[in-house]
C-alpha positions as a LaTeX table, in Angstrom:
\begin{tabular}{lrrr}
\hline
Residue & $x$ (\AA) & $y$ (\AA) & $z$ (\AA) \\
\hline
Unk1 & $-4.64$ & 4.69 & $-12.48$ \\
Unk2 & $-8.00$ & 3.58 & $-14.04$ \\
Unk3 & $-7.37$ & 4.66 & $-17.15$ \\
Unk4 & $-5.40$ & 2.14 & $-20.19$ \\
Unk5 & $-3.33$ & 3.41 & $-22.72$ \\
Unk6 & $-4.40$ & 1.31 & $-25.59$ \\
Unk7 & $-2.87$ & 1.18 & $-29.21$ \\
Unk8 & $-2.56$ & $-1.36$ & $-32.43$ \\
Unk9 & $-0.87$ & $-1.28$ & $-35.09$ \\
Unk10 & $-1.95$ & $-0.49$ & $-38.94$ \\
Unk11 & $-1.41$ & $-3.88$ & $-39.80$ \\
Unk12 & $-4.17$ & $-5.13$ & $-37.19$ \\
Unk13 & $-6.83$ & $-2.73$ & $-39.32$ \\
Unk14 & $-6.49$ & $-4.63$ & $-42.40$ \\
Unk15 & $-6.58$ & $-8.00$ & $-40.92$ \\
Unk16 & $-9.32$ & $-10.34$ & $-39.66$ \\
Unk17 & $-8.74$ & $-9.50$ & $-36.11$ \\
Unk18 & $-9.86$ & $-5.26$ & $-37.17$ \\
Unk19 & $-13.64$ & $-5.87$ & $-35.63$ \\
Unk20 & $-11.91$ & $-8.44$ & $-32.42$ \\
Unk21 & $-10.28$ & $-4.78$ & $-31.04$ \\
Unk22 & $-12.54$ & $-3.02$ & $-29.70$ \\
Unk23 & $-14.60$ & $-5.83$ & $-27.62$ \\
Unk24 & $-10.59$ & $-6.72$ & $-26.12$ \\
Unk25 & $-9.99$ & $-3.49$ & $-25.33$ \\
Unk26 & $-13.29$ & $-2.98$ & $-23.42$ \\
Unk27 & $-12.89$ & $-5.89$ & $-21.65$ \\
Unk28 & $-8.92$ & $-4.68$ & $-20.08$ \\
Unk29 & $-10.24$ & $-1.01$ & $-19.73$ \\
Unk30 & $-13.31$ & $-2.46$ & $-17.64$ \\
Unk31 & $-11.02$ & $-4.89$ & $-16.35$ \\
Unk32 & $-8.68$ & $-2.73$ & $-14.13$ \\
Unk33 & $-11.46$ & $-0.42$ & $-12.94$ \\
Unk34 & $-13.55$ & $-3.01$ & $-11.83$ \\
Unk35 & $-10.34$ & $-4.40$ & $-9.73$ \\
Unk36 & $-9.47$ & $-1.00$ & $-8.61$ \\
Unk37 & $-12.21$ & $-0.35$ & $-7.42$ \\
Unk38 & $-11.97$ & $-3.19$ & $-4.80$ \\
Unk39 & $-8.09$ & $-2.61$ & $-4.23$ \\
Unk40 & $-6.78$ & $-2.28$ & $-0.85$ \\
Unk41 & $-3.61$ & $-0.13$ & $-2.21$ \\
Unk42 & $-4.96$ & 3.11 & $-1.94$ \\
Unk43 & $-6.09$ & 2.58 & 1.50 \\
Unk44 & $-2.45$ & 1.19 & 2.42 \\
Unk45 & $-0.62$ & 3.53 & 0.15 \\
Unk46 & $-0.45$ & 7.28 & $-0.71$ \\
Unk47 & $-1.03$ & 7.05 & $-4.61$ \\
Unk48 & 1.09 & 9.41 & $-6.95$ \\
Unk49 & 2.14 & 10.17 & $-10.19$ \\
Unk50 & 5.42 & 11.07 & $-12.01$ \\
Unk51 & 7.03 & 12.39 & $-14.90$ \\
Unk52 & 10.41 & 11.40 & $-13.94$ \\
Unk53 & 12.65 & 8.67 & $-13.51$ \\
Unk54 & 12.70 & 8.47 & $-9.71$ \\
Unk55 & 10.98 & 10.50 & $-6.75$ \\
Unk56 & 12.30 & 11.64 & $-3.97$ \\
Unk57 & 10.28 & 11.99 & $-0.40$ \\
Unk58 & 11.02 & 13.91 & 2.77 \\
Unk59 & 9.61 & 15.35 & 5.71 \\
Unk60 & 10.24 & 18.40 & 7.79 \\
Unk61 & 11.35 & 18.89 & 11.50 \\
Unk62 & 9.45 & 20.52 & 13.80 \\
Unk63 & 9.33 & 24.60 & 13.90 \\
Unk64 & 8.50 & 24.10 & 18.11 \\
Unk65 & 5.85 & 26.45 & 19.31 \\
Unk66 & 5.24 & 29.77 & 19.34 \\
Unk67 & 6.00 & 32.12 & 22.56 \\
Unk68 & 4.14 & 34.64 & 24.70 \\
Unk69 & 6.19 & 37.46 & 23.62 \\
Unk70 & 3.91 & 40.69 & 25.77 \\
Unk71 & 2.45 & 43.37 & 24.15 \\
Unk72 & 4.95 & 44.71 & 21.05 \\
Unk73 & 7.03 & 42.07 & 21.71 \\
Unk74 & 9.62 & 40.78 & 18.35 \\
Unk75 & 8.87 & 37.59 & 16.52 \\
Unk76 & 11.13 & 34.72 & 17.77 \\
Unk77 & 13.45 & 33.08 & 15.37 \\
Unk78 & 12.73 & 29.43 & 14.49 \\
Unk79 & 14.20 & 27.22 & 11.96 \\
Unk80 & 13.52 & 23.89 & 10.07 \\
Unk81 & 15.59 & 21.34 & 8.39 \\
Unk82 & 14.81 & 18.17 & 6.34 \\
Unk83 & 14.17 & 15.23 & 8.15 \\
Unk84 & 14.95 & 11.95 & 6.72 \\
Unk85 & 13.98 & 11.36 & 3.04 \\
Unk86 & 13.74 & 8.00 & 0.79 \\
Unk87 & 14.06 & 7.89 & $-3.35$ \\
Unk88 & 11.72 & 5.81 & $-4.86$ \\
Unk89 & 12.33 & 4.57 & $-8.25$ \\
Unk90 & 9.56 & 2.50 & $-10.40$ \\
Unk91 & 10.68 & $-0.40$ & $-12.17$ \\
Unk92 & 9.17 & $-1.77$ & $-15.37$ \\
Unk93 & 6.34 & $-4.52$ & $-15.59$ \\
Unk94 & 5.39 & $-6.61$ & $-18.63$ \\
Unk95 & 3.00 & $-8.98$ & $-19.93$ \\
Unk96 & 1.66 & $-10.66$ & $-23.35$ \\
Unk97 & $-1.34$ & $-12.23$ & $-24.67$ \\
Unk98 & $-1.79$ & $-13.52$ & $-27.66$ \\
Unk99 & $-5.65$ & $-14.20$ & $-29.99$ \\
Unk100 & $-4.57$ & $-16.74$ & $-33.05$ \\
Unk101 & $-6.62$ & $-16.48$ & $-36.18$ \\
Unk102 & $-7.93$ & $-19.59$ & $-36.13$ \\
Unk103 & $-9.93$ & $-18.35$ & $-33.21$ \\
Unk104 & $-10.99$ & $-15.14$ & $-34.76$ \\
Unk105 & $-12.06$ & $-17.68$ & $-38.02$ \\
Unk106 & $-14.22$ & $-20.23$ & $-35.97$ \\
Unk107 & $-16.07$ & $-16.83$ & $-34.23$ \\
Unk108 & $-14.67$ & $-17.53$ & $-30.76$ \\
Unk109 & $-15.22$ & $-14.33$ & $-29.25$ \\
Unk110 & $-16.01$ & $-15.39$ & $-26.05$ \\
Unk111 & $-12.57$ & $-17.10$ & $-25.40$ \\
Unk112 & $-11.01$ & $-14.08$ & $-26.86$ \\
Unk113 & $-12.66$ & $-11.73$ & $-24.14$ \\
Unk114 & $-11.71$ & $-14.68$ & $-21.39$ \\
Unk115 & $-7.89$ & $-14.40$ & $-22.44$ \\
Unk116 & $-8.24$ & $-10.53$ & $-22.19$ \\
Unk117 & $-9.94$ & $-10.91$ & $-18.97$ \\
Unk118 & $-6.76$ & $-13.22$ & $-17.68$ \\
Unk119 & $-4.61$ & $-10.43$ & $-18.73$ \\
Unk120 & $-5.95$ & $-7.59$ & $-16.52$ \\
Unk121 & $-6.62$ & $-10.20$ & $-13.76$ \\
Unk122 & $-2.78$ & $-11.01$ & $-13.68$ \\
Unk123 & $-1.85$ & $-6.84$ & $-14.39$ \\
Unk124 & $-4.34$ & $-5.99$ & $-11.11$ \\
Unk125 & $-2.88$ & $-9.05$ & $-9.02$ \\
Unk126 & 0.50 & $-8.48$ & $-9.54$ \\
Unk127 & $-0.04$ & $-4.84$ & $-7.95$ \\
Unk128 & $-2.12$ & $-6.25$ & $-4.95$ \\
Unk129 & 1.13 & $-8.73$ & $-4.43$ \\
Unk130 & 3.90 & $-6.23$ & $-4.48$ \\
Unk131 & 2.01 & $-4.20$ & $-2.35$ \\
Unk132 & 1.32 & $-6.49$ & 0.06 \\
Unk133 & 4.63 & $-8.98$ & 0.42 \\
Unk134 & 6.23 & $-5.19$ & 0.54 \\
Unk135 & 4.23 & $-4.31$ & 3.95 \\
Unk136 & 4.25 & $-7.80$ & 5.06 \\
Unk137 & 8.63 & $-7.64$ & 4.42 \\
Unk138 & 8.26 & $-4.63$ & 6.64 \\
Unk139 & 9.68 & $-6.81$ & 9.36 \\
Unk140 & 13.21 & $-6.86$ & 8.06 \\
Unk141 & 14.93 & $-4.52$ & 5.54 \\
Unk142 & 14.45 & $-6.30$ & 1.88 \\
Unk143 & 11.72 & $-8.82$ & 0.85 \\
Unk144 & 12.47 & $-10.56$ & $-2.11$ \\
Unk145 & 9.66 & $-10.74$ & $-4.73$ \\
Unk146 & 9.64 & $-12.84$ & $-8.10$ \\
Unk147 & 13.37 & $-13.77$ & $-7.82$ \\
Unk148 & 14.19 & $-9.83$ & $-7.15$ \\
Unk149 & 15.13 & $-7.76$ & $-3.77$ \\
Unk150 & 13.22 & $-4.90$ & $-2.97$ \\
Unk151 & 13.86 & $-2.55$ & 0.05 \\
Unk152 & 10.93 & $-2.46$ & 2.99 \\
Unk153 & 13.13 & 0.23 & 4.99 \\
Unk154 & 11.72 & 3.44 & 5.62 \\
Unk155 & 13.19 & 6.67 & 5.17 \\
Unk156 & 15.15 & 6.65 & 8.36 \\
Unk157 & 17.25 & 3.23 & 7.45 \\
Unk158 & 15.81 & 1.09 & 9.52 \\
Unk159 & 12.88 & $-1.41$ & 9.16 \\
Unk160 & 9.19 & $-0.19$ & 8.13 \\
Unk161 & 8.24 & $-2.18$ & 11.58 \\
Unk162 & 11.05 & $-1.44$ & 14.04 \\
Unk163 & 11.57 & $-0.99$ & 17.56 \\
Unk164 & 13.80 & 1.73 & 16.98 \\
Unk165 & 13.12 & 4.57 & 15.12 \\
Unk166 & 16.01 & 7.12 & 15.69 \\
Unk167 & 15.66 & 11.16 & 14.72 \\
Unk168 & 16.78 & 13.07 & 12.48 \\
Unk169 & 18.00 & 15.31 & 14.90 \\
Unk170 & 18.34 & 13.38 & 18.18 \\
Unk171 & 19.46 & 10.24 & 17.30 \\
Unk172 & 18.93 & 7.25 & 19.19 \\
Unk173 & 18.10 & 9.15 & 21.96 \\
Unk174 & 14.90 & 9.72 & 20.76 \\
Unk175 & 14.47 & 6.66 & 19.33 \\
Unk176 & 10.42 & 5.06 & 19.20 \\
Unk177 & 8.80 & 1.73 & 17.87 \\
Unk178 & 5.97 & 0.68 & 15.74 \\
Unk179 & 6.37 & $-2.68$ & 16.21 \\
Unk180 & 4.92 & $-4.68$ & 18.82 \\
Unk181 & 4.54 & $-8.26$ & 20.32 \\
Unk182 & 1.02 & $-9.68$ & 21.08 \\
Unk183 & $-2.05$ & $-11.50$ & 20.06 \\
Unk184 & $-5.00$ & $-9.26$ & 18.98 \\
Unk185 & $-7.65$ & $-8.78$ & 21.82 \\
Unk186 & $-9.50$ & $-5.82$ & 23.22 \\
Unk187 & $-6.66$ & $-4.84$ & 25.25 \\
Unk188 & $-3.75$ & $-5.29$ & 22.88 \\
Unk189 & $-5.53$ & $-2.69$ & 20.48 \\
Unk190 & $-6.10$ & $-0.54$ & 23.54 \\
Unk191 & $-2.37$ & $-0.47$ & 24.08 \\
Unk192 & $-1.30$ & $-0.18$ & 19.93 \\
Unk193 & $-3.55$ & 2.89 & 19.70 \\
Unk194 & $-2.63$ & 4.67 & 23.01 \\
Unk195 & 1.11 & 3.78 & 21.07 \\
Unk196 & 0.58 & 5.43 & 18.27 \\
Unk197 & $-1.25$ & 8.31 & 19.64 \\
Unk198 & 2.37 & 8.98 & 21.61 \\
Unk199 & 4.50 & 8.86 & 18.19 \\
Unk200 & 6.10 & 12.35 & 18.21 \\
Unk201 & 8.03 & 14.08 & 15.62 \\
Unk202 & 12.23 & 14.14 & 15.50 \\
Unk203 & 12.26 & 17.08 & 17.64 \\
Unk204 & 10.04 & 15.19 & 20.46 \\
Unk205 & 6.93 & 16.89 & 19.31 \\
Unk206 & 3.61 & 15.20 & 19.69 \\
Unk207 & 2.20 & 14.28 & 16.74 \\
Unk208 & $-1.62$ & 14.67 & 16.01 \\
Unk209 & $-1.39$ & 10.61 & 15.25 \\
Unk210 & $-5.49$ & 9.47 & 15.38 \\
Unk211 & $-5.23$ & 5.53 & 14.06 \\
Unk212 & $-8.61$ & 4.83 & 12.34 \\
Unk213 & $-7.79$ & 1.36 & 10.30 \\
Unk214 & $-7.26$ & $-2.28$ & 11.41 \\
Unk215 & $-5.55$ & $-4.10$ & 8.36 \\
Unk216 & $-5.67$ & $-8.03$ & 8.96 \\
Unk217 & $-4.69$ & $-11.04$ & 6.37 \\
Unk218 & $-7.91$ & $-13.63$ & 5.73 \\
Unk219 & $-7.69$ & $-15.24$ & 8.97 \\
Unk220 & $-11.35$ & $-16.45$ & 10.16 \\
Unk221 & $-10.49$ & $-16.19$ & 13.77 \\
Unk222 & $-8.87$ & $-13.23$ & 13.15 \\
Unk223 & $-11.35$ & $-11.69$ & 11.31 \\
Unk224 & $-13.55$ & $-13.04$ & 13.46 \\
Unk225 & $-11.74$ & $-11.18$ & 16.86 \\
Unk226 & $-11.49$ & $-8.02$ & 15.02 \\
Unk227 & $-14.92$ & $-7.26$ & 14.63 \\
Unk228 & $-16.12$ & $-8.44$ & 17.75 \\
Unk229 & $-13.72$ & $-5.54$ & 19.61 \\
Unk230 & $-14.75$ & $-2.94$ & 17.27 \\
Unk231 & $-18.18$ & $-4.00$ & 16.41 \\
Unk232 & $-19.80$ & $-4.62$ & 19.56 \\
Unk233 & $-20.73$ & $-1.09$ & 21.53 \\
Unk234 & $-20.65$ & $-3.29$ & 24.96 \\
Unk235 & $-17.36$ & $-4.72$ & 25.94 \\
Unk236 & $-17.06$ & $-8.04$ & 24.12 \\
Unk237 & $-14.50$ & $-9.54$ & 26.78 \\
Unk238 & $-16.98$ & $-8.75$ & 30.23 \\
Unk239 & $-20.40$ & $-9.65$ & 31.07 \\
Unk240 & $-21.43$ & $-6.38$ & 32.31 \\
Unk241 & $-22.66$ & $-3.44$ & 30.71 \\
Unk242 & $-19.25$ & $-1.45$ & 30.53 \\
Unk243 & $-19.25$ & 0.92 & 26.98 \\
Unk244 & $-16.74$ & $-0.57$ & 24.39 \\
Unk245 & $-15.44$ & 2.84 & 23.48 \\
Unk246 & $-13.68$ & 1.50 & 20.36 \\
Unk247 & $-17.08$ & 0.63 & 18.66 \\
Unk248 & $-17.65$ & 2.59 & 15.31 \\
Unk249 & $-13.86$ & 4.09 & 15.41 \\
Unk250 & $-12.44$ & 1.86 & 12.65 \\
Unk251 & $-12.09$ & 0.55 & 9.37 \\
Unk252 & $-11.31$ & $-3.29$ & 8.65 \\
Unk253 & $-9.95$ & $-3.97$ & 5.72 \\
Unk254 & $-9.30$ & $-8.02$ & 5.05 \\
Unk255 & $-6.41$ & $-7.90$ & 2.46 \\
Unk256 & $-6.42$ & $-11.16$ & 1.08 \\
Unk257 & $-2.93$ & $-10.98$ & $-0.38$ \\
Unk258 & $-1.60$ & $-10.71$ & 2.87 \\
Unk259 & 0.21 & $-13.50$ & 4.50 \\
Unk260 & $-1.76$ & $-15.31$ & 7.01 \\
Unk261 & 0.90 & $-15.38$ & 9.25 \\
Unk262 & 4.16 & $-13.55$ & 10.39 \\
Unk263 & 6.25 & $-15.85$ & 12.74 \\
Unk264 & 3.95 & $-18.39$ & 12.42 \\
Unk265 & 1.49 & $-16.15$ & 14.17 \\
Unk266 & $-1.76$ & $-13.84$ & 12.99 \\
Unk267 & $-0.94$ & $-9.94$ & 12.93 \\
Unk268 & $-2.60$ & $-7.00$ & 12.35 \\
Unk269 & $-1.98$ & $-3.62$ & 10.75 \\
Unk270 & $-2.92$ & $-0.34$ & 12.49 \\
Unk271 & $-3.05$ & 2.95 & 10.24 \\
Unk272 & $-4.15$ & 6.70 & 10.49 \\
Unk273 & $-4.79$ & 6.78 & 6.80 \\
Unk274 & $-5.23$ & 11.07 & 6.99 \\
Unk275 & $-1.68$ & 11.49 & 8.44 \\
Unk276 & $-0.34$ & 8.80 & 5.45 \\
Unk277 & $-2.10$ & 11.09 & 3.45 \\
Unk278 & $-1.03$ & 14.09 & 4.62 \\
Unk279 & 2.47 & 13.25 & 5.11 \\
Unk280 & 3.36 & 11.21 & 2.03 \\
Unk281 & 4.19 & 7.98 & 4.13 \\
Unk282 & 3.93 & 5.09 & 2.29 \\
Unk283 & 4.08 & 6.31 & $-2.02$ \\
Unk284 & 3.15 & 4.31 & $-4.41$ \\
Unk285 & 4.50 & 5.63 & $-7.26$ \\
Unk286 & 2.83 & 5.08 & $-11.07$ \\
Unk287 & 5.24 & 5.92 & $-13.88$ \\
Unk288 & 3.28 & 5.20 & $-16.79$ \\
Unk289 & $-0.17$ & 3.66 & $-16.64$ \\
Unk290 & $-0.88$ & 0.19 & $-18.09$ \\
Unk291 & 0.02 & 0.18 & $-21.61$ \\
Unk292 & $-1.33$ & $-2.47$ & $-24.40$ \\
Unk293 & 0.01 & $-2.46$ & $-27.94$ \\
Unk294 & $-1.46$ & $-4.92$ & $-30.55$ \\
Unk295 & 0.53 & $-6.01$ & $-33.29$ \\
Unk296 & 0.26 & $-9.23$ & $-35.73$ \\
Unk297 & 3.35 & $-12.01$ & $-35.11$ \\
Unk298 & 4.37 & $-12.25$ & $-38.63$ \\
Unk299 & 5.80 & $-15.56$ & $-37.58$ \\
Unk300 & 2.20 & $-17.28$ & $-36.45$ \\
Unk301 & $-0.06$ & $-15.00$ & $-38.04$ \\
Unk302 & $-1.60$ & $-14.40$ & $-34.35$ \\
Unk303 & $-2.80$ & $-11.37$ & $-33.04$ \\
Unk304 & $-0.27$ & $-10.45$ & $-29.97$ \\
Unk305 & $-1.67$ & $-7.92$ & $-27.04$ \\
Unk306 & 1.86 & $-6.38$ & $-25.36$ \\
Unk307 & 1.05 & $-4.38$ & $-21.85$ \\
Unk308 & 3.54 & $-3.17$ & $-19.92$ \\
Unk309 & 3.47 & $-0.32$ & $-17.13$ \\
Unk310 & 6.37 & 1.39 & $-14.76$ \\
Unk311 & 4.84 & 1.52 & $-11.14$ \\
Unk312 & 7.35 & 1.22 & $-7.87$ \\
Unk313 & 6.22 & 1.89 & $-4.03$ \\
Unk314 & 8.54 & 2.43 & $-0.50$ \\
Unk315 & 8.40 & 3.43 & 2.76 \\
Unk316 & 9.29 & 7.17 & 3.60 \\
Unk317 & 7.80 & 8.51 & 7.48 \\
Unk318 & 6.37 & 4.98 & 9.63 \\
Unk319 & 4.42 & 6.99 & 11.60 \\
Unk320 & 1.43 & 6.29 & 10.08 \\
Unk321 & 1.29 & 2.14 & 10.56 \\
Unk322 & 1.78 & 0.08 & 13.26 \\
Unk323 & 2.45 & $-3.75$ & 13.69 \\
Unk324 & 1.69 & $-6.33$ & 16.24 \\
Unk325 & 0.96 & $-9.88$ & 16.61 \\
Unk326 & 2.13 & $-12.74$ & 18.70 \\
Unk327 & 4.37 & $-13.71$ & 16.45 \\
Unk328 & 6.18 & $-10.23$ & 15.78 \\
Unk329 & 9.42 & $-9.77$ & 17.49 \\
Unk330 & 8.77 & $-6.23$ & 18.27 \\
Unk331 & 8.19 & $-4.17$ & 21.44 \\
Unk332 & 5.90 & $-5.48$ & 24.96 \\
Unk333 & 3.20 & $-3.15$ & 25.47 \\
\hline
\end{tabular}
């Protein structure tokens, strides 16, 4: 998504602000990759593309195994169906900046590059803020953002963070959780892992679940906690010399768009970001890139830049995250 789609318009070549282009468009181009390239979405979210108005996501049940079927023996008959699936639709984003001649006149190009700087700081933040008020409303089934609802449910109905997950093909029966109740120590991420290493399939199938990524808000103590249990290769909560076996096994990320708190509590995330991958979990879906049109406003004589973009995200298999903290009213591990 590094890439801007910039344009102007032939009225802007004949004007004073002609030579002011270039230097403004630099600036938003360099803008949103710098930003990008210290994003948290991509680690969160499984980036894609489209060419169409909506996309839809879905998963497959399990085949089951294969059989010992002797020497010469026929192939067994197995079948699939779609699991669950969850239509994601990106919705349209704009912003405006504007560069009055006056500045252009008095040689102000350094508050012209500041105002263009603004702009792809408030393009890049408003990204980092869906994304993260739409994992932190994974709790319930909407969060509302800027005055507008979103849904946080996954592709099964139910919450992102739920203690029960039903199958596609069992029902409640089979039903699992990926949301948990406790404050983060050595032996609450013991239990989350050995959780998600159990998540199985709709069929009951164990799934090849291998969390690798602690997601936290910008909590000091937190933060602080965290990296202590995965940092230390002695246990951190014992003054012997047992091994901490989770030393070296994760990735912290410190998303500072987070809430601090959920229930009034600190949280964590836990992810296997290969299996997000893999399985198309959590899309964030980019319609059309960031787009900047410069026009003059025949009304002020300014020089207006226009951006706008079509980007959307959702939940489709919650298999890849869990959440906990002591504030969470999820599962008791």
């Amino acid at each position: 998504m590094a890439s801007v789609i910039f344009s102007k318009s032939s009225d802007v070549n004949n004007s004073i602000f002609g030579k002011s282009q270039e230097p403004v468009r630099a600036v938003i181009t360099q803008g949103v990759e710098s930003f990008e390239a210290k994003s948290l979405l991509s680690t969160v979210y499984s980036m894609d593309t489209s060419t169409s108005f909506a996309e839809k996501y879905t998963s497959e049940t399990s085949l089951g195994d294969f059989e010992d079927v002797g020497e010469n023996g026929a192939y067994p008959k197995a079948s699939m169906q779609e699991g669950f699936a969850k239509v994601i639709e990106p919705t349209t984003w704009k912003s405006s900046f504007e560069v009055t001649q006056e500045l252009v006149e008095d040689g102000k190009f350094g508050k012209m590059k500041s105002r263009a700087s603004i702009f792809t700081t408030s393009y890049n933040r408003t990204r980092e803020k869906f994304g993260a008020a739409l994992l932190a409303g994974g709790v319930g089934a909407s969060v509302t953002i800027g005055g507008k609802s979103y849904a946080t449910t996954s592709a099964d109905g139910v919450s992102l963070f739920s203690t029960a997950h039903p199958s596609r093909t069992r029902g409640a029966k089979l039903a699992q959780a990926n949301c948990f109740t406790g404050a983060f120590s050595v032996e609450m991420l013991d239990k989350v892992q050995e959780a998600m290493q159990g998540f199985m399939d709709d069929d009951g199938n164990l799934l090849n679940v291998t969390p690798n990524t602690i997601v936290i808000p910008n909590v000091g103590s937190l933060k602080r906690a965290v990296l202590a249990a995965v940092g230390s290769d002695l246990d951190p909560d014992t003054n012997n010399n047992a091994m901490n076996f989770q030393a070296g096994l994760w990735n912290v990320c410190v998303w500072n768009y987070l809430p601090k708190t959920i229930g009034g509590k600190p949280f964590f995330f836990m992810m296997d970001t290969d299996f997000k991958e893999d399985y198309e979990c959590m899309p964030w879906v980019d319609r059309v890139k960031l787009t900047v049109r410069s026009e003059i406003d025949p009304n002020t004589d300014a020089n207006v830049f226009r951006g706008r973009a079509r980007f959307g995200a959702g939940f489709n298999n919650w298999r890849c995250i869990a959440l906990c903290g002591e504030g969470v009213a999820g599962k008791t591990l």
